[in-house]
C-alpha positions as CSV (number, residue, x, y, z in Angstrom):
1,X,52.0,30.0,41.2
2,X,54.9,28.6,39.3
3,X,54.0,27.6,35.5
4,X,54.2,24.4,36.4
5,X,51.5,24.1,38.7
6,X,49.5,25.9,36.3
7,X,49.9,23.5,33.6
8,X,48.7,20.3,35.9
9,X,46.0,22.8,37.5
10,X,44.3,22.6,33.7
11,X,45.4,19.4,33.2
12,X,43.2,18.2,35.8
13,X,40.4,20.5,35.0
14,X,40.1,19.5,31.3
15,X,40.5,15.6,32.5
16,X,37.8,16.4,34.6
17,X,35.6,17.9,32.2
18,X,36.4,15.2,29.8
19,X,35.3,12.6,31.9
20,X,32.3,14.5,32.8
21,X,31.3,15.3,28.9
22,X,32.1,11.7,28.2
23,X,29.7,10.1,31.1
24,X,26.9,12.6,30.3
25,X,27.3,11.8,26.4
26,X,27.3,7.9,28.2
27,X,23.9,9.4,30.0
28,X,22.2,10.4,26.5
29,X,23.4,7.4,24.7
30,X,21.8,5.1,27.3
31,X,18.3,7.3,27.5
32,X,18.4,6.8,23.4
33,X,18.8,3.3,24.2
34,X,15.8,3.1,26.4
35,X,14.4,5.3,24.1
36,X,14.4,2.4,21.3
37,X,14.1,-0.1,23.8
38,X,10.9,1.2,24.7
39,X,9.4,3.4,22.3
40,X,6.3,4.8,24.0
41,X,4.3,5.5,20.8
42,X,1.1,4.6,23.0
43,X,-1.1,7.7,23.0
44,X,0.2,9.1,19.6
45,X,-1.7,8.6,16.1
46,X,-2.5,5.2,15.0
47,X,-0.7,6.4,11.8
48,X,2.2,7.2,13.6
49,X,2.3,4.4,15.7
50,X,2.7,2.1,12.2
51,X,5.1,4.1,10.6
52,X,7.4,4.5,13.8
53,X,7.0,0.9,14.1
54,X,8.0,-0.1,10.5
55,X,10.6,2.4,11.2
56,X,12.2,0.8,14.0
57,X,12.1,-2.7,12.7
58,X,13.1,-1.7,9.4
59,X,15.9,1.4,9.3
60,X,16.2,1.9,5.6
61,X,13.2,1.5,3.6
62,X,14.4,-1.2,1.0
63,X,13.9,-3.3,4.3
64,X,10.3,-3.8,4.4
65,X,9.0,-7.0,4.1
66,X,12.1,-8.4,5.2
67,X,13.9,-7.4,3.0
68,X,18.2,-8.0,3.0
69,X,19.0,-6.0,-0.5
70,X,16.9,-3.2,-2.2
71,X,14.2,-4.1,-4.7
72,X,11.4,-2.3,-6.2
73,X,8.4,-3.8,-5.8
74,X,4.5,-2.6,-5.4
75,X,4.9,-3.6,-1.5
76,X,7.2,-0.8,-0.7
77,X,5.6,1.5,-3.2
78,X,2.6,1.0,-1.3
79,X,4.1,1.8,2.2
80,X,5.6,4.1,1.2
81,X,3.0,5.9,-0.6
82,X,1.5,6.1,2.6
83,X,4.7,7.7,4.4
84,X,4.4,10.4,2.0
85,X,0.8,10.9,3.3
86,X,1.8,10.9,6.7
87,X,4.5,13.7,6.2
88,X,1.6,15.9,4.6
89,X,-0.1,16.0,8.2
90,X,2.9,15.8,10.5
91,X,4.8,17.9,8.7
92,X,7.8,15.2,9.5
93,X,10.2,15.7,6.8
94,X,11.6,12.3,8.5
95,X,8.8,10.9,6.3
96,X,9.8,12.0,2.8
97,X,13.5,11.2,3.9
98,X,12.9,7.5,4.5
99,X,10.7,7.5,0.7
100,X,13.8,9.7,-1.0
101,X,16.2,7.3,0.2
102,X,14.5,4.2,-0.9
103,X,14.3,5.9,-4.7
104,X,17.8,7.5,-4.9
105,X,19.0,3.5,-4.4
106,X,17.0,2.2,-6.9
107,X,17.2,4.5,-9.6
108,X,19.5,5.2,-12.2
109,X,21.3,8.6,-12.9
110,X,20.2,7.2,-16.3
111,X,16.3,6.7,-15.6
112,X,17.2,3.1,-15.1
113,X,15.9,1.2,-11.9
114,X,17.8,-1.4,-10.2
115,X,16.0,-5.2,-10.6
116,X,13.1,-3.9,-12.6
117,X,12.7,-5.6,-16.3
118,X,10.3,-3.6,-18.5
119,X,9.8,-6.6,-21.1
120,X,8.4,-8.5,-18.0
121,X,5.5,-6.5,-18.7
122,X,4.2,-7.0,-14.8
123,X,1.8,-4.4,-13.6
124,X,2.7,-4.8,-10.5
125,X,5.9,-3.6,-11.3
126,X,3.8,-0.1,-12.2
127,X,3.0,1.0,-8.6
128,X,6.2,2.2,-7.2
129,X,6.5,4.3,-9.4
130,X,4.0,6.7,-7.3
131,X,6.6,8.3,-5.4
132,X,8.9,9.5,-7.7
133,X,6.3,12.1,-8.6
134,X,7.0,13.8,-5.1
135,X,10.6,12.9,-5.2
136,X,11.2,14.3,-8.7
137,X,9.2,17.9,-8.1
138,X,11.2,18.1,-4.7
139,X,14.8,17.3,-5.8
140,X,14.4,18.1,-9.2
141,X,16.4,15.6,-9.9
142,X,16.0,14.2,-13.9
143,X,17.0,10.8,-13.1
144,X,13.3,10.5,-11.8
145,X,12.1,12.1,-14.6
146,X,13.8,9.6,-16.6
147,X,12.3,6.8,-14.7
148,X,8.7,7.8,-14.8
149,X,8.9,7.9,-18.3
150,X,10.3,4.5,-18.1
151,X,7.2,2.8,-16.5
152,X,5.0,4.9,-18.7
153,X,6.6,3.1,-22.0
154,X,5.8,0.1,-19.8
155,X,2.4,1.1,-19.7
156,X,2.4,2.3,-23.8
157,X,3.5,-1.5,-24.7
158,X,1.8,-3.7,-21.9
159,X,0.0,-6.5,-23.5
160,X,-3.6,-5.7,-23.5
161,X,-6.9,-7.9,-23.9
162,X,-9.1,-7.5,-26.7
163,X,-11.0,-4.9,-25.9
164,X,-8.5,-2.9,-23.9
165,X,-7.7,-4.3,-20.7
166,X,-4.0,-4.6,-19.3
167,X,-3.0,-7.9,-18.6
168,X,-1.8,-8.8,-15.1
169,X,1.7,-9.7,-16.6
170,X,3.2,-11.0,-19.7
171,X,3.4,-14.3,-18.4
172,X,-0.9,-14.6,-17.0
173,X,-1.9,-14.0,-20.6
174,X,-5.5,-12.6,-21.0
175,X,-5.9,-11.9,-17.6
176,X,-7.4,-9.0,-15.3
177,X,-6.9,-9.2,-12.0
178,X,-8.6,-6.6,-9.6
179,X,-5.3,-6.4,-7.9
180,X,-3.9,-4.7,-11.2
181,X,-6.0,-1.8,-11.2
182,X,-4.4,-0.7,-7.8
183,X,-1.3,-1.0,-9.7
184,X,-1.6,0.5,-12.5
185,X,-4.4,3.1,-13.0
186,X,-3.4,5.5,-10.2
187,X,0.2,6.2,-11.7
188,X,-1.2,6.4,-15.0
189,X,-4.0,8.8,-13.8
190,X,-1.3,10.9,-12.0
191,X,1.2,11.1,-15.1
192,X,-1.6,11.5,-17.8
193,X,-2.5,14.9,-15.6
194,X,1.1,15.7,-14.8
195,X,2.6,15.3,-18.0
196,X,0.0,16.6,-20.4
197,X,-2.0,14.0,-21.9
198,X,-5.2,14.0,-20.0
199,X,-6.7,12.6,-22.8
200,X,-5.4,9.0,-21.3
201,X,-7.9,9.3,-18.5
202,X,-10.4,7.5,-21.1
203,X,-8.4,4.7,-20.9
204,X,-7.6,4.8,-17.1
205,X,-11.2,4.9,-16.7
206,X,-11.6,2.1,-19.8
207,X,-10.0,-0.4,-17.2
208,X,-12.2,0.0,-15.0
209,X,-15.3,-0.6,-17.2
210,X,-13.4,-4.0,-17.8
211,X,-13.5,-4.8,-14.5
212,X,-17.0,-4.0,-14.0
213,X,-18.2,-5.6,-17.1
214,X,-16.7,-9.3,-17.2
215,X,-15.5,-9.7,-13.2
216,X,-19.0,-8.4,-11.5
217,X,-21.2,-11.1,-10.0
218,X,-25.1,-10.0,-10.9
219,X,-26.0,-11.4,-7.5
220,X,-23.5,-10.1,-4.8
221,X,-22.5,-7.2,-6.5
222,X,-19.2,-8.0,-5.8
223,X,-16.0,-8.4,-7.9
224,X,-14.2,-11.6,-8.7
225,X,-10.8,-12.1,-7.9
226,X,-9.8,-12.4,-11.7
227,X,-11.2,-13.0,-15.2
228,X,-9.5,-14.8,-18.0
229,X,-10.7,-13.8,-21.4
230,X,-9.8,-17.0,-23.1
231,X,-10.8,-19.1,-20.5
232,X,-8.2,-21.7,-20.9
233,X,-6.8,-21.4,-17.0
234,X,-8.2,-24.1,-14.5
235,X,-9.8,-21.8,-12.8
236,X,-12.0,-19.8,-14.8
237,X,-15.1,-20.4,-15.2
238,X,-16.2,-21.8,-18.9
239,X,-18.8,-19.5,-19.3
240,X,-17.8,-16.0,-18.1
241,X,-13.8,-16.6,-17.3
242,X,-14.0,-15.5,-13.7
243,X,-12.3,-17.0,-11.1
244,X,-14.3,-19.2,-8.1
245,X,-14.4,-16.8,-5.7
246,X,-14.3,-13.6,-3.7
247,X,-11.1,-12.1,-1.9
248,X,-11.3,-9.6,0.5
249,X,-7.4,-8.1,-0.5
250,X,-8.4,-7.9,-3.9
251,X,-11.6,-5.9,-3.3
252,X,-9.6,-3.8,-1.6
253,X,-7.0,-3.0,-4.2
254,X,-9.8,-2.4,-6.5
255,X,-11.8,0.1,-4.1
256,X,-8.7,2.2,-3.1
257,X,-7.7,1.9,-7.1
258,X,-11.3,3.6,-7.6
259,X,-10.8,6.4,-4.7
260,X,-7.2,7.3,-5.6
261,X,-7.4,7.6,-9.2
262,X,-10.8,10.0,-8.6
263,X,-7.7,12.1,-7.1
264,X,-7.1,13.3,-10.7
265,X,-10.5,13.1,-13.1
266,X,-11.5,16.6,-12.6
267,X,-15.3,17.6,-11.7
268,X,-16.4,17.6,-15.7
269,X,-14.7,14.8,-16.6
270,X,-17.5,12.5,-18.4
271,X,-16.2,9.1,-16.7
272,X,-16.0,11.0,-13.3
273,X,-19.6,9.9,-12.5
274,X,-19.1,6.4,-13.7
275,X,-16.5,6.2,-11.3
276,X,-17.9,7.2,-8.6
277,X,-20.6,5.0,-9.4
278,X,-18.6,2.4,-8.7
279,X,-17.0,3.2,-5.6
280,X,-20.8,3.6,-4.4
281,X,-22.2,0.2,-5.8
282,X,-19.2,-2.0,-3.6
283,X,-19.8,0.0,-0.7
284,X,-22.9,-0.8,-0.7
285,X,-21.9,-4.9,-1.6
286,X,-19.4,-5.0,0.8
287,X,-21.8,-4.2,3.8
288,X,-23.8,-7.5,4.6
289,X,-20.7,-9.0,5.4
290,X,-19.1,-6.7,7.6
291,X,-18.8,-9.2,11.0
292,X,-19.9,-7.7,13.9
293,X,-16.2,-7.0,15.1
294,X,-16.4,-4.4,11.8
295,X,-13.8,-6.9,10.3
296,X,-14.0,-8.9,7.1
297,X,-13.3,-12.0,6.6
298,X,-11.0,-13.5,4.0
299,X,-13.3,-15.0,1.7
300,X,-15.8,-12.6,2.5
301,X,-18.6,-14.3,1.3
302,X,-18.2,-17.4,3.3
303,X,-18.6,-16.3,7.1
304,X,-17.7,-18.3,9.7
305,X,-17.2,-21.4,7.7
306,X,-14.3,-23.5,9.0
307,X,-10.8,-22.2,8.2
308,X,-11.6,-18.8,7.2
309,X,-10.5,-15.8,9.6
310,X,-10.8,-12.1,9.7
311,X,-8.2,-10.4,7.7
312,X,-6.3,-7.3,8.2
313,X,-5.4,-6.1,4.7
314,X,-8.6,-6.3,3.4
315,X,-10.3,-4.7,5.9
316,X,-7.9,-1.8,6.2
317,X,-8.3,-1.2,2.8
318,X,-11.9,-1.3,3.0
319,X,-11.7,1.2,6.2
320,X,-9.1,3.4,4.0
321,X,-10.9,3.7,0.9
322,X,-14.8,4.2,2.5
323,X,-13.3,6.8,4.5
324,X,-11.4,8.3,2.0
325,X,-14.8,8.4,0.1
326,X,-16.8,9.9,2.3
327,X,-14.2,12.9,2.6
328,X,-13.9,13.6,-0.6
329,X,-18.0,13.6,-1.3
330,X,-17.8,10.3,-3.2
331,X,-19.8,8.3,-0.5
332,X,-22.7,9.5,1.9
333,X,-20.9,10.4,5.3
334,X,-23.6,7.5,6.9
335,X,-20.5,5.6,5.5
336,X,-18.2,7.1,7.7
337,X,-19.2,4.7,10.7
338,X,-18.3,1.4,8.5
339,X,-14.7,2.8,8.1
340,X,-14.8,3.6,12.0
341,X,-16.0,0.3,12.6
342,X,-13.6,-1.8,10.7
343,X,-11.1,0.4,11.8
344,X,-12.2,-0.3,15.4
345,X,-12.5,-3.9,14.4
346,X,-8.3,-3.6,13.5
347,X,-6.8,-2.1,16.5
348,X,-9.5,-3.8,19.2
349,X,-8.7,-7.3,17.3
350,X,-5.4,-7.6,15.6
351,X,-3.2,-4.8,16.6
352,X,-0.8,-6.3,19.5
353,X,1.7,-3.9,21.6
354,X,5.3,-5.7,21.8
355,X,7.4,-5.0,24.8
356,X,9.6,-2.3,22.8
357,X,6.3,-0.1,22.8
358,X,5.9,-0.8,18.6
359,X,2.6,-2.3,17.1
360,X,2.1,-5.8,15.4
361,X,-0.8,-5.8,12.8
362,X,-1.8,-9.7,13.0
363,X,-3.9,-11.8,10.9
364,X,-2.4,-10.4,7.2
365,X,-2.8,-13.1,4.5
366,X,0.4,-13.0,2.9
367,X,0.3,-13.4,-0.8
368,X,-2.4,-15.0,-2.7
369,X,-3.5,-15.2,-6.6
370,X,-4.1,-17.4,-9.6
371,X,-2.6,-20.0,-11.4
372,X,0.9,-20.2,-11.6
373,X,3.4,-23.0,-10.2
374,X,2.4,-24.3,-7.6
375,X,-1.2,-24.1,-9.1
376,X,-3.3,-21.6,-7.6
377,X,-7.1,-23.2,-8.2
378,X,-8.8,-19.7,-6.4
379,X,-10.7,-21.8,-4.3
380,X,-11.9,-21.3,-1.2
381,X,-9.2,-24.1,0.5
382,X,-6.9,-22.4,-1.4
383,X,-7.1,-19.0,-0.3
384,X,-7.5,-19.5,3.5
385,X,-4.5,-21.5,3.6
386,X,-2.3,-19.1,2.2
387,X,0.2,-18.3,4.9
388,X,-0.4,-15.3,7.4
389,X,2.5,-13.1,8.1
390,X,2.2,-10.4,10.9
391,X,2.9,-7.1,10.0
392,X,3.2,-7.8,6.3
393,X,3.0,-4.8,4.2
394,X,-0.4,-4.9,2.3
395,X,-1.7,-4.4,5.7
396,X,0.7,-2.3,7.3
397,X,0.2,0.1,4.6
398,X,-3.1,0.4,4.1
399,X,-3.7,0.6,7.9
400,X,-1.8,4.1,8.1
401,X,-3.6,5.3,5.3
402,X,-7.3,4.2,6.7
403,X,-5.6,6.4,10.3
404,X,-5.2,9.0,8.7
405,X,-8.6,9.2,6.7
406,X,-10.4,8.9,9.5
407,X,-7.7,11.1,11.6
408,X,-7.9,8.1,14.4
C-alpha cells in the first residue's frame, strides 16, 4: 500500500474514533443531565435526601437561603453544621468539601471574616463559627485559628446583663432571647474544651440558669420567647420582663442549645446534672401539645386557634434534640417515639417531592423575633403572620440532623 493510502486509512480511523469518543462523551453528558433532571434520591436517607437537595438548588454553600454573594450568618452555620454530621456517617468527603469551601471564602488569611462586624456585638453572629473547628484541625490552616479567636474576643466583650447573661445584640439592650443560647453556648462550650479553659463551662452553663430563672413560665413549664431585664420594650411584661408568648422555633433553639453543648461538660462536671435537668423538664412540657400528626404548632400553646399552623422548624428541632437525647442517655428512650412521631409528622405532612426527584420542606416560619422596626409586639397575631418560606434553612437544617438521630 503506497504511503499515501496509509495516511487517509488513519485518517479516517482516528475521524472515526473521534466522532465516536465525542458522541459517547455526548451520551454521558446527556445521562448526567437526566441525572440532575431527575435526581432519584427516593429510597435513600432522609438526611441525604435534604442535603442532595440543598445541594442541587444551591451549588456553592454561600447560596443557601437564596443567597447571590457570600455572607456569614448563623443560617448557613447551622446547615452546615449539619453537613459536617452527615459526612461522619456517609463517609462523603463531598460533605466536608461543600463546608470547607463556604469558610475558605469567608475568612481572612488574616483571621478576618468577610461581612462580619465584631462591635455589632450580635450573638447570632457567634454560631458559624462551629465549623471552623473541623475545618481548622483538617487543613491546619491558621487563618481559622485566627478567626475562632476572633468570635471568642466577641464573646470576652459581648454586653452582658446584670447578672451574667449575653445580650441578644448590642442594639436589643438587656435582652435574652432563647434563640441566643443556640448561638452562642455550643461554640463557647467547644472552644472552652478545645483551647484550654474549661473553666468557662461555668459560664456556658451560667446562661442557661438565666434562661431558666427569668424566661420559665411556673405553669407550662415552658420557655418564653425572650426576657428583657429592664423591661422598657413593649412587649415585656412589667412584672417579670418576658415576652407574650410561646414559639415553637425558639424552644427549639434552646433544646438543641441544651443537647449540643452536653457534647462537651464531661460526666463530673457539677452543672452537668443541671443540664440535663433541663433538657428533661421541656421534654416533658413540650408533650401535651404534640398534635396528633406528631407536629407542633407555631404558637404551641394555642392549638388549633385560627391562623396558627404546624411548623416545620420547630418541630424538627424538637424531633432532633429528643432524639439526640435519648441516644446520649439524657432522656428515657420512651422518648424516642416522640422524635419518631414528629419526625413522621414532617415527612407524611410537609415534605413534597418536585419533579427533579429533590424534597421541599413546607410550612417553615421564616424569621420571627422582638421589637425592632417594624415593631415586633410577640403576640400571637404577630407570630403566625410571619411569612412562610419553603425549604428555608432553620428547617432544612434541623431536619437532616433529627434523620440522622433517629437514622430514618
Amino acid at each position: 500500500m503506497k504511503k499515501s493510502s496509509v495516511f487517509y486509512a488513519v485518517l479516517i480511523l482516528f475521524i472515526g474514533l473521534s466522532s465516536s469518543c465525542k458522541q459517547s462523551a455526548k451520551q454521558e453528558s446527556q445521562e448526567d443531565k437526566a441525572v440532575t433532571e431527575n435526581m432519584s434520591l427516593e429510597g435513600k436517607k432522609w438526611s441525604v435526601q435534604m442535603a442532595e437537595s440543598i445541594r442541587h438548588r444551591f451549588p456553592e454553600g454561600y447560596q443557601i437561603d437564596d443567597r447571590t454573594t457570600a455572607k456569614w450568618d448563623y443560617v448557613h452555620g447551622l446547615v452546615l453544621k449539619a453537613f459536617l454530621d452527615l459526612e461522619i456517617v456517609t463517609d462523603s468527603v463531598a460533605y466536608y468539601d461543600y463546608v470547607a469551601d463556604y469558610a475558605d471564602q469567608l475568612v481572612n488569611e488574616d483571621g478576618s471574616i468577610e461581612t462580619y462586624t465584631l462591635d455589632d456585638y450580635n450573638i447570632d453572629m457567634i454560631n458559624a463559627g462551629k465549623l471552623l473547628f473541623e475545618v481548622y484541625e483538617r487543613s491546619g490552616n491558621e487563618k481559622y485559628l485566627k478567626a475562632m479567636q476572633l468570635l471568642r474576643k466577641q464573646l470576652a466583650e459581648h454586653p452582658r446583663t446584670s447578672q451574667g447573661g449575653f445580650w441578644h445584640k448590642k442594639r436589643y439592650p438587656s435582652q435574652m432571647w432563647l434563640d441566643g443560647l443556640y448561638m452562642g453556648a455550643p461554640f463557647y462550650a467547644q472552644y472552652a474544651v478545645t483551647f484550654g479553659d474549661p473553666e468557662n463551662l461555668n459560664d456556658v452553663a451560667r446562661q442557661f440558669e438565666l434562661i431558666q430563672e427569668h424566661a420559665i413560665d411556673p405553669e407550662t413549664q415552658l420557655l418564653y420567647h425572650g426576657w428583657d431585664e429592664s423591661k422598657e420594650q413593649q412587649w415585656a411584661d412589667q412584672e417579670t420582663g418576658v415576652s407574650p408568648n410561646f414559639w415553637s422555633r425558639s424552644l427549639g433553639w434552646y433544646m438543641m442549645a441544651l443537647v449540643d453543648v452536653l457534647d462537651y461538660f464531661p460526666e463530673e462536671h457539677p452543672k452537668r446534672k443541671e443540664l440535663i435537668s433541663y433538657l428533661q423538664q421541656l421534654t416533658e412540657a413540650l408533650i401535651p401539645y404534640q398534635h396528633e400528626s406528631g407536629l407542633w404548632y407555631q404558637v404551641p400553646t394555642m392549638g388549633d386557634k385560627e391562623g396558627n399552623y404546624l411548623e416545620a422548624s420547630g418541630s424538627s428541632m424538637f424531633a432532633y434534640a429528643i432524639a439526640k437525647g435519648v441516644n446520649k442517655g439524657y432522656l428515657d428512650q420512651r422518648y424516642k417515639a416522640v422524635a419518631n412521631k414528629a419526625f413522621d409528622g414532617l415527612t407524611q405532612e410537609l415534605i413534597v417531592r418536585n419533579d427533579d426527584g429533590t424534597i421541599t420542606l413546607t410550612q417553615v416560619c421564616a424569621v420571627a423575633g422582638l421589637g425592632g422596626d417594624p415593631y415586633r409586639d410577640g403576640s400571637f397575631e404577630y407570630y403566625v403572620n410571619e411569612r412562610q418560606k419553603d425549604n428555608d434553612p432553620k428547617g432544612t437544617g434541623p431536619f437532616i440532623m433529627a434523620a440522622l438521630q433517629l437514622d430514618r
